[in-house]
mmCIF file of the C-alpha atoms, coordinates in Angstrom:
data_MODEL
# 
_entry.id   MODEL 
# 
loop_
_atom_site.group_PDB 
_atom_site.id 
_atom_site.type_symbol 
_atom_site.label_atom_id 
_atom_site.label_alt_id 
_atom_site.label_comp_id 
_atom_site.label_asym_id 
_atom_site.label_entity_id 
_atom_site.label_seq_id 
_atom_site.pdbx_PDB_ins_code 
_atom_site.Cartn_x 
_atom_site.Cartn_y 
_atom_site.Cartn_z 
_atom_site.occupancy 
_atom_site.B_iso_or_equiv 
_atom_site.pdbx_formal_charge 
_atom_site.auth_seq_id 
_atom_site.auth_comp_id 
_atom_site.auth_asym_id 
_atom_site.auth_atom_id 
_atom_site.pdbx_PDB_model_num 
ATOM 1  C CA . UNK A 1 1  ? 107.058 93.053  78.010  1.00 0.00 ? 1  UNK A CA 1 
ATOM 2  C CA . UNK A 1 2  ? 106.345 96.396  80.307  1.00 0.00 ? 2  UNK A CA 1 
ATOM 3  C CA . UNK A 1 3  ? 107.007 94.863  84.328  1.00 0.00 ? 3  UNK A CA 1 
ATOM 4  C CA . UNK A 1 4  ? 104.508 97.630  85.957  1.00 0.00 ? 4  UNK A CA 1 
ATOM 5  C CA . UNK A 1 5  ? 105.701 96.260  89.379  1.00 0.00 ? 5  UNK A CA 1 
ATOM 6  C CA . UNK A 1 6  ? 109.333 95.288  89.552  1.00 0.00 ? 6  UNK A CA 1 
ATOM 7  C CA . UNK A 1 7  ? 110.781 92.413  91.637  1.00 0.00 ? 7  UNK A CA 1 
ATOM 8  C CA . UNK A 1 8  ? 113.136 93.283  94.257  1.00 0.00 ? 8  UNK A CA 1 
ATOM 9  C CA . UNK A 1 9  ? 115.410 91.271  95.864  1.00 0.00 ? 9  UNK A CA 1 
ATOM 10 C CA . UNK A 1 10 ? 116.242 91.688  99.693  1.00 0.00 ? 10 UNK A CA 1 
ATOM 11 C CA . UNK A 1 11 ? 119.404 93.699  98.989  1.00 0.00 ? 11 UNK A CA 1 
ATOM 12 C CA . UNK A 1 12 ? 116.694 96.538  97.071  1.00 0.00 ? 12 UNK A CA 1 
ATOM 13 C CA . UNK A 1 13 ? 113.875 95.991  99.405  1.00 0.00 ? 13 UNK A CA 1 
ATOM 14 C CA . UNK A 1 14 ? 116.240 96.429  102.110 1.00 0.00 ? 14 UNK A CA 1 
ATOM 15 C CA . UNK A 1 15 ? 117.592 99.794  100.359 1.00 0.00 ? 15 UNK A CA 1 
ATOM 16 C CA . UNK A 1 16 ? 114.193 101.053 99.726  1.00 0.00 ? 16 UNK A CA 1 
ATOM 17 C CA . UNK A 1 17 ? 113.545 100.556 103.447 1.00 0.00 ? 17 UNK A CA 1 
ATOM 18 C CA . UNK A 1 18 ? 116.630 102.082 104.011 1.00 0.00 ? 18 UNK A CA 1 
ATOM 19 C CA . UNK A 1 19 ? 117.674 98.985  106.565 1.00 0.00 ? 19 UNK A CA 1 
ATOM 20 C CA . UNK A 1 20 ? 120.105 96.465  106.676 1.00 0.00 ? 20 UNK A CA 1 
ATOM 21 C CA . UNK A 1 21 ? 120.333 93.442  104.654 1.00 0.00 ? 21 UNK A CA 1 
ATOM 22 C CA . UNK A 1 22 ? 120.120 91.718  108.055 1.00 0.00 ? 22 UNK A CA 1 
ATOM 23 C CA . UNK A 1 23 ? 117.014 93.839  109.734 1.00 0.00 ? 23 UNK A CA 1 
ATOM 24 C CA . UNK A 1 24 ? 114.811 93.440  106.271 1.00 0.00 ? 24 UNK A CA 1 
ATOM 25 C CA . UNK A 1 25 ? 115.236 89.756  107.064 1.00 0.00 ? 25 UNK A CA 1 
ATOM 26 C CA . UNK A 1 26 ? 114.450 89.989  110.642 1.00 0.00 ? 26 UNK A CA 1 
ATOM 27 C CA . UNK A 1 27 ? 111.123 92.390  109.095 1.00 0.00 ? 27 UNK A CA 1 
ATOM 28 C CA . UNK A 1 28 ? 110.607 89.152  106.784 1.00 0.00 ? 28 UNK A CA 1 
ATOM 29 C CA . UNK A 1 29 ? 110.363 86.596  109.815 1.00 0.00 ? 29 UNK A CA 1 
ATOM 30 C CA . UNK A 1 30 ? 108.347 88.769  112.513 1.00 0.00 ? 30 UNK A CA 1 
ATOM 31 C CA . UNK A 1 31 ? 105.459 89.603  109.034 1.00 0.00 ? 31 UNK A CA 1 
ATOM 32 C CA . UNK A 1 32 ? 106.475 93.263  109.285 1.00 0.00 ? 32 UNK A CA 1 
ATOM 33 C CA . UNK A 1 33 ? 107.522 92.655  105.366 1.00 0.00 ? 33 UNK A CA 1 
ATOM 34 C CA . UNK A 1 34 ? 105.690 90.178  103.312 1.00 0.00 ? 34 UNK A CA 1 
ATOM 35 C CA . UNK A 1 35 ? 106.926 86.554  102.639 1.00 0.00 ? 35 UNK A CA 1 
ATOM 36 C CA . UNK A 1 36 ? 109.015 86.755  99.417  1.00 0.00 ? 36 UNK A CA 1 
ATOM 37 C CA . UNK A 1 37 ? 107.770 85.296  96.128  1.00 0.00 ? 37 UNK A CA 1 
ATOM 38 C CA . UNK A 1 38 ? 109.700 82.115  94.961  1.00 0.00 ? 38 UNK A CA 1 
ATOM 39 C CA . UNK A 1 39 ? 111.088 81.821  91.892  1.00 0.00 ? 39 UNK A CA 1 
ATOM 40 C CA . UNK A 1 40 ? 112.873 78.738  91.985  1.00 0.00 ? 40 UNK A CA 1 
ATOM 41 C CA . UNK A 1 41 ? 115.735 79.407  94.213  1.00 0.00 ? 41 UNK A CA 1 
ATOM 42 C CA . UNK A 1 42 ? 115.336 82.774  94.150  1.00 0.00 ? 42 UNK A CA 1 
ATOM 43 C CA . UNK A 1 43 ? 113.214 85.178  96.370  1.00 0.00 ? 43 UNK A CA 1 
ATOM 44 C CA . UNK A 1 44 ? 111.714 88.126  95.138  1.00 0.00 ? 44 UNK A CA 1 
ATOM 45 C CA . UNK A 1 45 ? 109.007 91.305  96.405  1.00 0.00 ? 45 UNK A CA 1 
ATOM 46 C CA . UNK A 1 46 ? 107.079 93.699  94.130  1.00 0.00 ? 46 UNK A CA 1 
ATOM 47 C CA . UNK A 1 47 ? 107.937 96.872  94.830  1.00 0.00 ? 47 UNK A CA 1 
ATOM 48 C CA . UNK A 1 48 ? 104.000 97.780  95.624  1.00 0.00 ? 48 UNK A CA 1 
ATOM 49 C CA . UNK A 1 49 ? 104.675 95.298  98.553  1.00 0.00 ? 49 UNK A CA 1 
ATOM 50 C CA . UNK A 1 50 ? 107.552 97.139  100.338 1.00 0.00 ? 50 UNK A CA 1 
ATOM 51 C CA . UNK A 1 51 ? 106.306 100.560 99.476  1.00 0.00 ? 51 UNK A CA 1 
ATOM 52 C CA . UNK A 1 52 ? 103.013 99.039  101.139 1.00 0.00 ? 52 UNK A CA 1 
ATOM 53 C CA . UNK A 1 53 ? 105.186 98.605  104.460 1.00 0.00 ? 53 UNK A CA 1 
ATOM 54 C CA . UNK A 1 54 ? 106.290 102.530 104.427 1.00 0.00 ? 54 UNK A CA 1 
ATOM 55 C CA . UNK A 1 55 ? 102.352 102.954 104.063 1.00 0.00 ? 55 UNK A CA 1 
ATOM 56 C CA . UNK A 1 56 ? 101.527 101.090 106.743 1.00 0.00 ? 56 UNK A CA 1 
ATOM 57 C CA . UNK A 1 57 ? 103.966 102.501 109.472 1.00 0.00 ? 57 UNK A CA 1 
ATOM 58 C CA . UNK A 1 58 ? 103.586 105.879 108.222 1.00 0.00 ? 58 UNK A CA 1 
ATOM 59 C CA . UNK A 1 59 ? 99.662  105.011 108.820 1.00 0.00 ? 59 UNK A CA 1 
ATOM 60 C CA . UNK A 1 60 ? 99.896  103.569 112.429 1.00 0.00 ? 60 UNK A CA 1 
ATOM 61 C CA . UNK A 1 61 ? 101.970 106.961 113.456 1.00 0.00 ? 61 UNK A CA 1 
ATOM 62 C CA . UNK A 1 62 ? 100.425 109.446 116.163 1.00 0.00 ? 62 UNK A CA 1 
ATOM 63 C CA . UNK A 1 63 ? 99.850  112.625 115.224 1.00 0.00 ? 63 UNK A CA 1 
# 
């Protein structure tokens, strides 16, 4: 099986952000970041999702 769109957990997403473990949680709770998938315990993001948030800000700049 080919996974097109890896899961991340907050430790990557966070990295790929390049923000703390903390802040990507704080990003979570205010809807800056999407709400995790659940996989049992476990919470997971595509990557598509957080590369979506880069998008986004980088779209809302001035200039």
């Amino acid at each position: 099986m080919i996974i097109t769109d890896p899961l991340l957990n907050a430790r990557e997403g966070a990295a790929v952000l390049q923000i703390s473990i903390p802040t990507f949680w704080r990003r979570v709770a205010d809807g800056t970041v999407p709400k995790p998938v659940k996989i049992g315990a476990l919470s997971r993001w595509p990557r598509s999702e957080v590369l979506a948030v880069i998008e986004k800000a980088k779209a809302r700049r001035v200039g």
